[in-house]
FIBADO-597915 format. One record per residue (C-alpha): x, y, z. Coordinates in pm, whole numbers, padded with zeros to 5 digits, always signed. Example, Ala and Ser with C-alpha at 12.3 -4.5 7.8 and 13.67 -1.06 7.14 Angstrom:
2
+01230-00450+00780;+01367-00106+00714;
END
This chain:
247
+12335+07000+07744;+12292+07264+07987;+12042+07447+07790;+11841+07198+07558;+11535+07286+07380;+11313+07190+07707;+11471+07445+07924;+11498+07710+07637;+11099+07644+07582;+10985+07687+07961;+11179+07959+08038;+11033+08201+07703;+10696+08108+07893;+10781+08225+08158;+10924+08539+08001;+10602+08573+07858;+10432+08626+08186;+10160+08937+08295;+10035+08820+08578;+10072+08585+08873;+09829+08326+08669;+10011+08340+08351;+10358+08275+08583;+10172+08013+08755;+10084+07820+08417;+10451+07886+08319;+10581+07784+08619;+10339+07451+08572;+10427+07376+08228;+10798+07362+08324;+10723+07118+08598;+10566+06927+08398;+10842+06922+08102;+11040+06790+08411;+10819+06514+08516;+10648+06680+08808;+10274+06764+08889;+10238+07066+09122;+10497+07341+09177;+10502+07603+09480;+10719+07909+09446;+10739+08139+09792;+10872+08443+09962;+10898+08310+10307;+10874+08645+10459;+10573+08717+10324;+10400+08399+10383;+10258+08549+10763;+10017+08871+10586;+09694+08709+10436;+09737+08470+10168;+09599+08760+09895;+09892+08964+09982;+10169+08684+09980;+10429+08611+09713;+10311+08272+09639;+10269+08116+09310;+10136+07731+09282;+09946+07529+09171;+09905+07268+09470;+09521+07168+09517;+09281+07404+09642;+09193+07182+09922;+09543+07142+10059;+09659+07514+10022;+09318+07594+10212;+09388+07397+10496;+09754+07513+10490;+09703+07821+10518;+09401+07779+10809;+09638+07606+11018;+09929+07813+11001;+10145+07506+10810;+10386+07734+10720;+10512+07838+11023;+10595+07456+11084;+10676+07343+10751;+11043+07186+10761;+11066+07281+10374;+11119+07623+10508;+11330+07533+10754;+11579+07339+10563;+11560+07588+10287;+11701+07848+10530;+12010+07620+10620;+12135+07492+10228;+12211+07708+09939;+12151+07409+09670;+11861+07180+09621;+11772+06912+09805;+11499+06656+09791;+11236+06568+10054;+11436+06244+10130;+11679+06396+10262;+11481+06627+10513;+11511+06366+10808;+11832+06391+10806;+11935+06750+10819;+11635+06851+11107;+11403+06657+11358;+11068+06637+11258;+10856+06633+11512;+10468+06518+11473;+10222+06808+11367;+10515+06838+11042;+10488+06461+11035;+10113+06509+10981;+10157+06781+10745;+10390+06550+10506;+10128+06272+10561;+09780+06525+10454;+10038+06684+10190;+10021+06247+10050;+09684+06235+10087;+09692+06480+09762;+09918+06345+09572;+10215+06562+09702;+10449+06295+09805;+10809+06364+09625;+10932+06693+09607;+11299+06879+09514;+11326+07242+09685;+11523+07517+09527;+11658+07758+09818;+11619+08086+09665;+11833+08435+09758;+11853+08745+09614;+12058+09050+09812;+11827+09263+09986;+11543+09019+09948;+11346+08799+10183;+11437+08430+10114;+11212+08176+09921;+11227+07844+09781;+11041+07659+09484;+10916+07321+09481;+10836+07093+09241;+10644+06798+09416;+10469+06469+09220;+10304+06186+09358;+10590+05939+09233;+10986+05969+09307;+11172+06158+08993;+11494+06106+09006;+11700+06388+09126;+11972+06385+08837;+12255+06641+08863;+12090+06790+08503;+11748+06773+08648;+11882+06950+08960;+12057+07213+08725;+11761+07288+08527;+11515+07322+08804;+11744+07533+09010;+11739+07788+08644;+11369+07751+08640;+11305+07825+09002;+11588+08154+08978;+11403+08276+08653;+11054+08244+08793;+11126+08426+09154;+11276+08721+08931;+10988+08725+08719;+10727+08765+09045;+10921+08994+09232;+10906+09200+08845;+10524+09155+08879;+10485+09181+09278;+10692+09477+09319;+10687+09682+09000;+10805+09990+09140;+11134+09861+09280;+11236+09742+08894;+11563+09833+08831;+11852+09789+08565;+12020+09489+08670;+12412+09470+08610;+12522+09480+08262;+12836+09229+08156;+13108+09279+07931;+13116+09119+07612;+13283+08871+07726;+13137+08782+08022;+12821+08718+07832;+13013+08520+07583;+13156+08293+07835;+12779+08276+08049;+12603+08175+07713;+12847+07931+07656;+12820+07802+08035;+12410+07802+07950;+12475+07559+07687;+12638+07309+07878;+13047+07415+07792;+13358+07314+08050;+13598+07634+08092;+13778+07436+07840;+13574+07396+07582;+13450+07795+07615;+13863+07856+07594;+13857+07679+07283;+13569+07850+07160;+13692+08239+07277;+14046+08171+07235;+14111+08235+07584;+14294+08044+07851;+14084+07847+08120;+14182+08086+08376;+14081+08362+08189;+13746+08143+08155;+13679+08116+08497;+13796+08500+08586;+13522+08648+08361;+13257+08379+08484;+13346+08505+08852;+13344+08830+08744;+12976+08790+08631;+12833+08596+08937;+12981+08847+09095;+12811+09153+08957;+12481+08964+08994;+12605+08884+09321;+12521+08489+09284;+12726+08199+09377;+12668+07972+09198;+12647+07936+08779;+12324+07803+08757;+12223+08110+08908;+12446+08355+08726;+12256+08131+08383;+11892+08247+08525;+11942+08613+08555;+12156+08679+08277;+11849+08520+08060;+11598+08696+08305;+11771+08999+08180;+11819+08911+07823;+12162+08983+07773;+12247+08634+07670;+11851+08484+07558;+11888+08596+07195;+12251+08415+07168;+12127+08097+07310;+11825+08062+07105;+12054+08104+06791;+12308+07868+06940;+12072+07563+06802;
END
């Protein structure tokens, strides 16, 4: 299922969050309900003004983000770079293949070992009018990168950049786009793990009809893909309440 208890548990955490620490321990707890041990959620844009003043929320160790941050890493780190060029996760493995790597990011994959940061899955992260970012969930061991796990982490990583741009900029908060009925109908249903088909049979509606008022909604978040369309509706609560009741 799209939306099984897991999911529906880490993202009213993060719901839940005040502050940058409180998102951070949500942000950890769902990495962990997904068989990761650090997570690193980012605003590249921001990531040149001192560290205090960056949108970054992780939980990496100390050690590493110090000497990350003393050296410049970021301005190197092919993470970033790839994270530019897809719009869908991707893991670490597949980083050689899509740009060289030369040998100071080499290095930094080979200190980033040295604490237990070894496997990772990136979430490129976009939102109009926004610098981009990614989120990372790294472990010392390989998880495998299911299409469910993908889906899940790419909700979790959506959810929790909305939530710290909500607490980093809480003077540009404003009412995000309000669906239909239906549209929310059909994105709840899509949330907990529906075809088209089986949300026609549901709504008494045709499939086409299905996937109109789906692409109807992405587009009034202005998201491409449903995963995506998933996090901000619930980021916005206009379908949280029906998927909680939906088990």
């Amino acid at each position: 299922m799209f939306l099984g208890p897991h999911l529906r548990d880490v993202l009213s955490q993060l719901l839940k969050a005040t502050s940058f620490d409180t998102l951070c321990e949500g942000l950890a707890h769902a990495a962990r309900e997904m068989g990761f041990d650090h997570v690193a959620l980012v605003q590249h844009g921001s990531l040149p003004r001192l560290a205090e003043h960056a949108l970054v929320v992780t939980n990496y160790p100390t050690e590493f983000i110090k000497s990350y941050i003393e050296n410049h890493h970021y301005v190197l780190d092919p993470v970033y770079e790839v994270s530019e060029l897809l719009d869908r996760p991707f893991t670490w493995d597949e980083i050689p293949g899509l740009v060289p790597l030369r040998e100071p990011q080499l290095a930094l994959f080979g200190a980033a070992r040295l604490h237990g940061i070894s496997h990772g899955v990136t979430i490129p992260l976009h939102i109009p009018g926004e610098p981009r970012a990614s989120c990372t969930f790294a472990a010392s061991r390989v998880v495998e990168a299911t299409p469910d796990l993908l889906a899940a982490l790419h909700v979790i990583a959506s959810y929790g950049f909305n939530m710290a741009l909500r607490l980093y900029q809480p003077k540009r908060r404003v009412a995000g786009p309000k669906l239909t009925r239906r549209e929310a109908e059909c994105t709840t249903l899509v949330a907990l793990g529906k075809t088209d088909w089986e949300i026609g049979k549901i709504l008494g509606l045709g499939g086409a009809t299905v996937k109109y008022f789906i692409s109807v909604a992405m587009q009034r978040y202005g998201v491409y893909k449903r995963s995506a369309l998933v996090a901000r509706a619930l980021l916005d609560g206009q379908i949280l309440n029906e998927v909680n009741d939906g088990e």
